[in-house]
Residue frames as qw, qx, qy, qz and C-alpha x, y, z in Angstrom:
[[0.000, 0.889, 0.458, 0.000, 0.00, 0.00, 0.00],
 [0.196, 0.557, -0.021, 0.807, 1.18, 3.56, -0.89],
 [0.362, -0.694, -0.314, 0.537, 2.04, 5.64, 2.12],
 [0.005, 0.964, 0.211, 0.162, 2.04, 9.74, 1.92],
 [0.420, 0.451, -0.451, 0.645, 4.76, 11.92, 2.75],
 [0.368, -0.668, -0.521, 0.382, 4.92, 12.27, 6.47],
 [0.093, -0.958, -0.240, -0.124, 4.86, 15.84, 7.72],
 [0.018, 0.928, -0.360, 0.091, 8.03, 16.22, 9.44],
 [0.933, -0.077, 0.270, 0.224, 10.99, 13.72, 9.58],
 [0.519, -0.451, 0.655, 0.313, 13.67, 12.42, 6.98],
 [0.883, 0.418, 0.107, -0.185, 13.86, 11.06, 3.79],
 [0.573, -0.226, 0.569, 0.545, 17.34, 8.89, 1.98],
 [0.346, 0.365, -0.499, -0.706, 18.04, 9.72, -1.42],
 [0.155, 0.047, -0.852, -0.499, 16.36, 6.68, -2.10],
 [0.088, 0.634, 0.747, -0.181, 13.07, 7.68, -1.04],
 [0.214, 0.648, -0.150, -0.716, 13.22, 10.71, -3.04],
 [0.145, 0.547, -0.637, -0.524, 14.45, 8.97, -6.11],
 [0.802, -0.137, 0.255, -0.523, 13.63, 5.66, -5.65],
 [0.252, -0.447, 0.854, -0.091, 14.82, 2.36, -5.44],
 [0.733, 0.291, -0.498, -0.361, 13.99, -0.90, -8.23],
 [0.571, 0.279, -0.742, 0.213, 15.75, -3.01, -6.38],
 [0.345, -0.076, 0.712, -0.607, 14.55, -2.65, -2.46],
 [0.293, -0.274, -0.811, -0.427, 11.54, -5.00, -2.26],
 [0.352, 0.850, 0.329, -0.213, 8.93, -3.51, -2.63],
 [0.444, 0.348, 0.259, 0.784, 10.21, -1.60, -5.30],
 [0.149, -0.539, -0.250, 0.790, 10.40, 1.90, -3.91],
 [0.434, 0.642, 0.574, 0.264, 8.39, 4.60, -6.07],
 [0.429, 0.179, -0.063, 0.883, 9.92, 8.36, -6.93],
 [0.064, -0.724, -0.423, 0.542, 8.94, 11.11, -5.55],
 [0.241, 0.874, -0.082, -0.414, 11.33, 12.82, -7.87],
 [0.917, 0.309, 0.178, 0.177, 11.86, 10.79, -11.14],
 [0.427, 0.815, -0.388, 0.048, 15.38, 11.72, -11.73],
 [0.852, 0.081, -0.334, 0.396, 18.56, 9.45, -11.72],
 [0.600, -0.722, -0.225, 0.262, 20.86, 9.93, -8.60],
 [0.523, 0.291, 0.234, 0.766, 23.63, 11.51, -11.12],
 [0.061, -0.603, -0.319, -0.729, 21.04, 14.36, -11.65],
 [0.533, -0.771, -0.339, 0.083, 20.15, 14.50, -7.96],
 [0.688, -0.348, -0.028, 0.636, 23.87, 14.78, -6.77],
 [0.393, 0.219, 0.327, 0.831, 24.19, 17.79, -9.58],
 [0.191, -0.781, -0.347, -0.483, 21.13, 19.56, -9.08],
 [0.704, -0.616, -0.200, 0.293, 22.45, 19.48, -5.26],
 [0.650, -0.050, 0.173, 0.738, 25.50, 21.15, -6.16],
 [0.039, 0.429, 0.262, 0.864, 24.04, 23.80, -8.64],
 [0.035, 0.107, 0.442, -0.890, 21.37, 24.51, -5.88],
 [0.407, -0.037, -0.478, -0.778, 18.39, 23.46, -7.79],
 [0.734, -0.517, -0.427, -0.109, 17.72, 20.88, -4.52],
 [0.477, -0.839, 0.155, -0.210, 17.96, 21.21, -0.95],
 [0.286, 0.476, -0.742, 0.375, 21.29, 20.64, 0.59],
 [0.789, -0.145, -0.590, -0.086, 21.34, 17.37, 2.34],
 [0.244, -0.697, 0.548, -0.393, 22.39, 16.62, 6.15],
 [0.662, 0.247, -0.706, 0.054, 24.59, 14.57, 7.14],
 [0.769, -0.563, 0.042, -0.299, 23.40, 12.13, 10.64],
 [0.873, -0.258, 0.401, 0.101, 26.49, 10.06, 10.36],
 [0.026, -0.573, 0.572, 0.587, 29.62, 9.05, 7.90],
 [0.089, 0.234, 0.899, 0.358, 27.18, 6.75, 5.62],
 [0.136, -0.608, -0.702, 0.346, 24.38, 8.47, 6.93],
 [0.149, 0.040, -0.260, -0.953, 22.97, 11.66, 4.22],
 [0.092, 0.604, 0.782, -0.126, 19.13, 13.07, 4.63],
 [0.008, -0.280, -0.124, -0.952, 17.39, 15.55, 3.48],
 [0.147, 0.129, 0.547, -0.814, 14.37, 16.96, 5.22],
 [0.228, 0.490, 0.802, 0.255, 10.91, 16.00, 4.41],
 [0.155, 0.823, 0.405, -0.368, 9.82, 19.73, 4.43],
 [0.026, 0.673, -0.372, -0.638, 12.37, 20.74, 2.01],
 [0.136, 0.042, 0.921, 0.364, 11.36, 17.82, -0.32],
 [0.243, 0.508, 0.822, -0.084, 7.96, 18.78, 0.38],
 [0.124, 0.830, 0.009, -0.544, 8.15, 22.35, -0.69],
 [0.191, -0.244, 0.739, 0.599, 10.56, 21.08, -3.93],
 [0.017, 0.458, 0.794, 0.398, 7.46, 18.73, -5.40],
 [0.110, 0.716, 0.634, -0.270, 4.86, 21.58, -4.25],
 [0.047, 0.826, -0.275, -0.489, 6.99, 24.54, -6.12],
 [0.826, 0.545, -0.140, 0.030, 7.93, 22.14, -9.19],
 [0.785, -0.517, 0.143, 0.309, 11.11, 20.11, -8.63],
 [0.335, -0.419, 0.263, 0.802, 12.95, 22.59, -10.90],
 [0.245, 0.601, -0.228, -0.725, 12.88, 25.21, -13.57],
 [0.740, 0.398, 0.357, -0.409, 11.57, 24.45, -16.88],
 [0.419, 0.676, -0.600, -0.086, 14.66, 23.80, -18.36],
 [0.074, -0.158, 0.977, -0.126, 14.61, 20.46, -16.46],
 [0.651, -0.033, -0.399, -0.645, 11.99, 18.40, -18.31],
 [0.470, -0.036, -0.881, 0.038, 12.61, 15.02, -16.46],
 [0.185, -0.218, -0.757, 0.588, 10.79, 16.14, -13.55],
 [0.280, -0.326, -0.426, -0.796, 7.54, 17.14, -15.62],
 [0.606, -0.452, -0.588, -0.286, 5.28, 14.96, -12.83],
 [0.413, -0.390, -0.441, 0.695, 6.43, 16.96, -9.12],
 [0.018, -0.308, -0.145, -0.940, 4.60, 20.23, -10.20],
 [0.434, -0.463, -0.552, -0.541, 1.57, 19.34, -8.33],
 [0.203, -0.637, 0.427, -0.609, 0.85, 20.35, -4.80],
 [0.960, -0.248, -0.100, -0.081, -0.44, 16.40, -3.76],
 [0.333, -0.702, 0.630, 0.011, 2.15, 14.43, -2.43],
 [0.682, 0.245, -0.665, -0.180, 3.24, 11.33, -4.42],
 [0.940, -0.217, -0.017, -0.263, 2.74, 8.40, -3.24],
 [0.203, -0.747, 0.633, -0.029, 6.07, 6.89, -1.34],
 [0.736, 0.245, -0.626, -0.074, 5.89, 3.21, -1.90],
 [0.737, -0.619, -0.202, 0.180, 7.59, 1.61, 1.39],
 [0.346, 0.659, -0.281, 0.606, 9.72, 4.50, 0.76],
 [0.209, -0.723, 0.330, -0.570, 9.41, 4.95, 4.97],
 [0.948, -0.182, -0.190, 0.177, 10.03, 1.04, 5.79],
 [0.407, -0.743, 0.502, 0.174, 13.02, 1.16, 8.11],
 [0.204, 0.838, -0.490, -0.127, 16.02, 0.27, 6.47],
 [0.991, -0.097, 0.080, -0.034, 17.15, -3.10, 8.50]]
């Protein structure tokens, strides 16, 4: 069952991005490859991550949630045509603990 973004928390890059290979298959919030993530990060076009630990990079769920409610970038970045809308996508077991 699809779960919602929570309100205030965490998210890995692979509950933003999502994740083929966890099982469930995680679903994107924000359909772009983790290349493009790591770059947009850089240029400032996503939030800057924090870091809980030395494996251990999150980004807030309110700065993820303001990204997909403000389009997850400028219109010179087509891949990310379906985060314009103010709903929240739908997370998969994007908020299953880790293990």
């Amino acid at each position: 069952m699809a779960q919602q973004i929570p309100e205030t928390g965490f998210l890995r890059l692979w509950q933003i991005i999502g994740d083929d290979r966890r099982k469930p298959p995680a679903l994107p919030l924000i359909p772009v490859k983790k290349s493009t993530w790591w770059d947009g990060v850089r240029k400032g076009r996503f939030p800057k991550p924090l870091k809980l630990g030395p494996r251990t990079t999150v980004w807030r769920v309110e700065d993820i949630r303001d990204l997909i409610k403000n389009g997850a970038c400028d219109r010179r970045c087509s891949t990310v045509a379906t985060c314009s809308s103010s709903e929240p996508s739908p997370a998969g077991s994007a908020f299953k603990d880790e293990g």
